[in-house]
C-alpha positions in Angstrom: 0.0 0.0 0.0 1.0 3.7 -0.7 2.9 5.5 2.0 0.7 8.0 1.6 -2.7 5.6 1.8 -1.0 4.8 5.2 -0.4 8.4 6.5 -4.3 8.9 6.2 -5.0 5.8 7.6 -2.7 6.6 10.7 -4.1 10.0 10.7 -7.5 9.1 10.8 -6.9 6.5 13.7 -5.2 8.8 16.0 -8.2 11.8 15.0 -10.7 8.9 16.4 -8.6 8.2 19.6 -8.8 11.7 19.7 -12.7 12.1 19.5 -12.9 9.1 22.4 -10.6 10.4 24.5 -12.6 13.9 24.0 -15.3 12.2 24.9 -14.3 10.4 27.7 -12.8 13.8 29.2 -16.6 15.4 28.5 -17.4 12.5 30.4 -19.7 11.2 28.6 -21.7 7.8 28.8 -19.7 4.9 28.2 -22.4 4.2 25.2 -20.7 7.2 23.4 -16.7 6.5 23.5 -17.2 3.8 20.6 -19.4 6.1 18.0 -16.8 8.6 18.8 -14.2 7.1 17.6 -15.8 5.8 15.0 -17.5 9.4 13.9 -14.1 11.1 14.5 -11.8 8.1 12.4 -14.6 8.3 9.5 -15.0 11.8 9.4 -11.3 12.8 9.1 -10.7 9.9 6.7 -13.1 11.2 4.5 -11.5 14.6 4.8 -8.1 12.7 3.7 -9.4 11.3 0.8 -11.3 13.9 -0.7 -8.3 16.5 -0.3 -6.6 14.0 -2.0 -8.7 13.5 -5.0 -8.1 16.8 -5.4 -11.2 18.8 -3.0 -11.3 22.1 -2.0 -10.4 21.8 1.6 -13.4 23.7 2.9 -15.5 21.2 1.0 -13.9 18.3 2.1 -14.4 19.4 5.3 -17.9 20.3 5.0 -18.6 16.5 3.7 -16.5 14.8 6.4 -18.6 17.3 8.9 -22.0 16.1 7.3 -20.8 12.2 6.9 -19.6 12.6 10.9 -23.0 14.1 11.8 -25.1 11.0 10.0 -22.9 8.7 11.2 -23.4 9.6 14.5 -27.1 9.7 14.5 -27.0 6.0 12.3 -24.9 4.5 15.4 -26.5 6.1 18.5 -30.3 6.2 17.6 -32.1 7.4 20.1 -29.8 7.8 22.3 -29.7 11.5 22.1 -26.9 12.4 24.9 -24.5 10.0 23.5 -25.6 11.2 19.8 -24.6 14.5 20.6 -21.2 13.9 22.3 -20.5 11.4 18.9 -21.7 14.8 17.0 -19.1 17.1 18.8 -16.4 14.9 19.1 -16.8 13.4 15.8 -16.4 16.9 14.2 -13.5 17.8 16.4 -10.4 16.7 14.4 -11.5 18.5 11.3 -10.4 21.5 13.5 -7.8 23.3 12.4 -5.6 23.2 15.7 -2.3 23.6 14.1 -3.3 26.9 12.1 -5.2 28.2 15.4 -1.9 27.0 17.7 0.3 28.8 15.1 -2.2 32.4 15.1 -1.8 32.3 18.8 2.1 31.6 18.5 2.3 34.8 16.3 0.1 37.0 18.3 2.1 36.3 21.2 5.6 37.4 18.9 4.2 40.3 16.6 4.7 43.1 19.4 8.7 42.0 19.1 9.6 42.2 15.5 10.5 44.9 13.5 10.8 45.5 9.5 10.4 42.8 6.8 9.9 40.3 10.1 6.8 42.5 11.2 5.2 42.5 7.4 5.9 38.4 7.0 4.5 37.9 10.5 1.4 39.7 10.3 0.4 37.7 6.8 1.4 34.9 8.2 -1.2 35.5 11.1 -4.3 36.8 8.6 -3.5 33.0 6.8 -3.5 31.3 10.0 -7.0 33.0 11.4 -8.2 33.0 7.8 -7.8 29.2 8.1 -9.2 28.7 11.2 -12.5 30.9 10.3 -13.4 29.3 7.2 -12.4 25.7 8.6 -14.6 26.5 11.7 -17.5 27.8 9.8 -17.1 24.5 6.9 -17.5 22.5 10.0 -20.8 24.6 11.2 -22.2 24.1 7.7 -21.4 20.4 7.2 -23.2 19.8 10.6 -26.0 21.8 9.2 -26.3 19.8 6.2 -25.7 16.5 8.0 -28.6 17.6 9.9 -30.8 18.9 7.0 -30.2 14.7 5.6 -30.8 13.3 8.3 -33.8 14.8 8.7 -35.0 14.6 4.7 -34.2 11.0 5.5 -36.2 10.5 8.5 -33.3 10.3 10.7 -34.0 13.6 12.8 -36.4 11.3 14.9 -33.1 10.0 16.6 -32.8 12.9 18.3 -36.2 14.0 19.6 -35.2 16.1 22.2 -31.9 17.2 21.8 -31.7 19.5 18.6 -35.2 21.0 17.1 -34.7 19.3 13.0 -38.6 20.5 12.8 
């Protein structure tokens, strides 16, 4: 298999640990950890294979948000406490952490540079919160479309309670 196959499978495994160990920190019902991991593994592998057929990244990300979101629902039923920790957690890892990680890293260094150093700086930190915006608001709009599905589908009924689909 490609090395590159691999990476995404590797990088989807360790976003799923990272939705059930979200999880299990939210403390959430022991029903939950499993379609978190599975919502978090699915939904960043479909991230990694649609950026690498060639996707728009926000896109990708707004289909791996709306897959994570139905596959939540599919797995928990009517469960609808442990639906909506699979939701959040699921939807995590799409996150971008290392862009939001690096805009805080900048902020913190702007005040101390001077010159060309200043000028590459501050683009570098309008990329880096350009990234996390429209990655944050791909993620809010694949939920809503995961949700608007689910509910075409029939699906909404899983979660009765929880999130008003009607």
């Amino acid at each position: 298999m490609n090395v590159l196959y691999w990476s995404m499978l590797l990088n989807s495994i360790w976003a799923g640990l990272f939705s059930a160990a979200l999880a299990v920190v939210l403390t959430a019902p022991l029903r939950a950890i499993a379609p978190s991991l599975l919502c978090g593994f699915a939904a960043r592998l479909i991230r990694n294979v649609l950026i690498g057929w060639g996707i728009v990244h926000g896109l990708a990300v707004i289909v791996a948000a709306a897959a994570g979101v139905l596959l939540a629902i599919a797995l928990v039923g009517r469960k609808r406490n442990a639906s909506l920790i699979a939701i959040v957690t699921g939807v995590l890892p799409l996150g971008a952490a290392v862009a939001f990680f690096n805009a805080i890293k900048g902020i913190l260094e702007i005040s101390s540079l001077k010159d060309q150093a200043l000028v590459t700086a501050s683009s570098q930190l309008a990329a880096n919160l350009s990234t996390v915006f429209t990655t944050t608001l791909a993620i809010a709009l694949g939920m809503g479309v995961g949700f608007l599905v689910a509910r075409f589908f029939g699906m909404g009924r899983a979660l009765p309670d929880a999130i008003d689909l009607g």
